[in-house]
C-alpha positions in Angstrom: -10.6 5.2 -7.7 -13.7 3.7 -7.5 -13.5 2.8 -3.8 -13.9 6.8 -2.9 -17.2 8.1 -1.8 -16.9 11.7 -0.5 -15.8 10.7 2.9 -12.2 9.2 2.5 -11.4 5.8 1.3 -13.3 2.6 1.9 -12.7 -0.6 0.6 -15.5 -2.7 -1.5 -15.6 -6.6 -1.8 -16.6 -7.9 1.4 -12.4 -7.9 2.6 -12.1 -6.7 6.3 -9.4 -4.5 5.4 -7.2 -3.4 2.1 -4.5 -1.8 0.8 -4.2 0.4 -2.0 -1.0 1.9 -3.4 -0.8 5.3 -5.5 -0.7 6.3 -8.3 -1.7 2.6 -10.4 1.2 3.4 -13.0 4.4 5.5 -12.9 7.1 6.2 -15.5 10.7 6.7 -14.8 12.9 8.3 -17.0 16.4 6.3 -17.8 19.7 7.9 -17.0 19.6 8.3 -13.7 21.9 5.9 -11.3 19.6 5.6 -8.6 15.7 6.7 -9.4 13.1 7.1 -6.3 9.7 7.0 -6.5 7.1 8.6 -4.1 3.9 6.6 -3.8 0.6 6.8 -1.4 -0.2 3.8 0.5 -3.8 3.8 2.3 -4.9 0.6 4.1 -8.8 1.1 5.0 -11.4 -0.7 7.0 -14.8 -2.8 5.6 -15.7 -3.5 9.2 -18.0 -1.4 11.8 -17.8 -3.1 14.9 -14.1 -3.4 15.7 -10.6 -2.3 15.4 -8.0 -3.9 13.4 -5.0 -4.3 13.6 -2.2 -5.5 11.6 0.7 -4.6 8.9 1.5 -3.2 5.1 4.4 -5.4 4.0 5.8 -3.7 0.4 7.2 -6.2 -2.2 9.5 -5.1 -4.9 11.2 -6.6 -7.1 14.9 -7.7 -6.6 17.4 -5.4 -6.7 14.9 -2.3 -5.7 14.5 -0.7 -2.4 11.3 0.7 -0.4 11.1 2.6 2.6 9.6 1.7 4.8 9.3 -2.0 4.2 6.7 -2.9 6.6 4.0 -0.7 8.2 2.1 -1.7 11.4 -1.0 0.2 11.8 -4.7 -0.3 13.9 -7.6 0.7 11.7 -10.7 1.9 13.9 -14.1 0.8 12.7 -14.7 2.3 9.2 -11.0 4.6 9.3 -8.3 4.8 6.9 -4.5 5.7 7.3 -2.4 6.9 4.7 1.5 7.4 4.6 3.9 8.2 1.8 6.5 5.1 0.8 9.7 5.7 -1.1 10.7 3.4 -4.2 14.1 3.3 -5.1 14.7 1.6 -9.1 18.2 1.0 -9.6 19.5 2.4 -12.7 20.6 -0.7 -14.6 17.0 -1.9 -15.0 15.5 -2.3 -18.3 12.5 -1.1 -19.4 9.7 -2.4 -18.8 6.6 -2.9 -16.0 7.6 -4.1 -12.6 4.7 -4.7 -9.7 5.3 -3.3 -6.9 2.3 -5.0 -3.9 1.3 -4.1 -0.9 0.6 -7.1 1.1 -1.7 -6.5 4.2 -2.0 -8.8 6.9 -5.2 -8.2 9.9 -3.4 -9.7 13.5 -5.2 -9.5 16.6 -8.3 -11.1 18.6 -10.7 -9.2 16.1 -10.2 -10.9 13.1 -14.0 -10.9 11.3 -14.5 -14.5 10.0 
């Protein structure tokens, strides 16, 4: 969580915008049919002369579900927006690590160079 400084999130590496999902790591316990999974999705600005806007696409892998799949949003200079995304793990998966990405796309007439 290095990307927090006292004053809500902001990304670091010279991107105009990012995406970060929440927590890094969760475990699921086995058993269950149908498992869900709440995470945190923040997409934050790196500029300070413009808006941006654009959209959070969610990958999973196959078989799995997330809701909402894609998430249009306009960033103002420096803001952040956060939302809550449901992951659904179907129950005949086996163990193991599975990446779930945030994909985030800037659209518009404001795209920094």
């Amino acid at each position: 969580r290095y990307w927090l400084h006292n004053r809500g999130p902001a990304p670091l590496g010279g991107l105009p915008a990012v995406a970060h999902l929440h927590p890094q790591r969760v475990s699921v316990d086995a058993g269950a049919d149908l498992r869900e999974v709440t995470l945190r999705l923040t997409a934050a600005s790196d500029c300070t002369d413009v808006a941006l806007a654009g959209a959070v696409e969610l990958v999973c892998p196959d078989g799995w579900s997330v809701a909402p799949v894609k998430l249009p949003f306009t960033l103002e200079a420096g803001g952040h927006r956060e939302t809550d995304v449901v992951v659904g793990i179907p129950g005949g998966a086996s163990p193991g690590r599975y990446p779930v990405r945030a994909q985030l796309r800037v659209t518009g007439p404001d795209v920094p160079g």
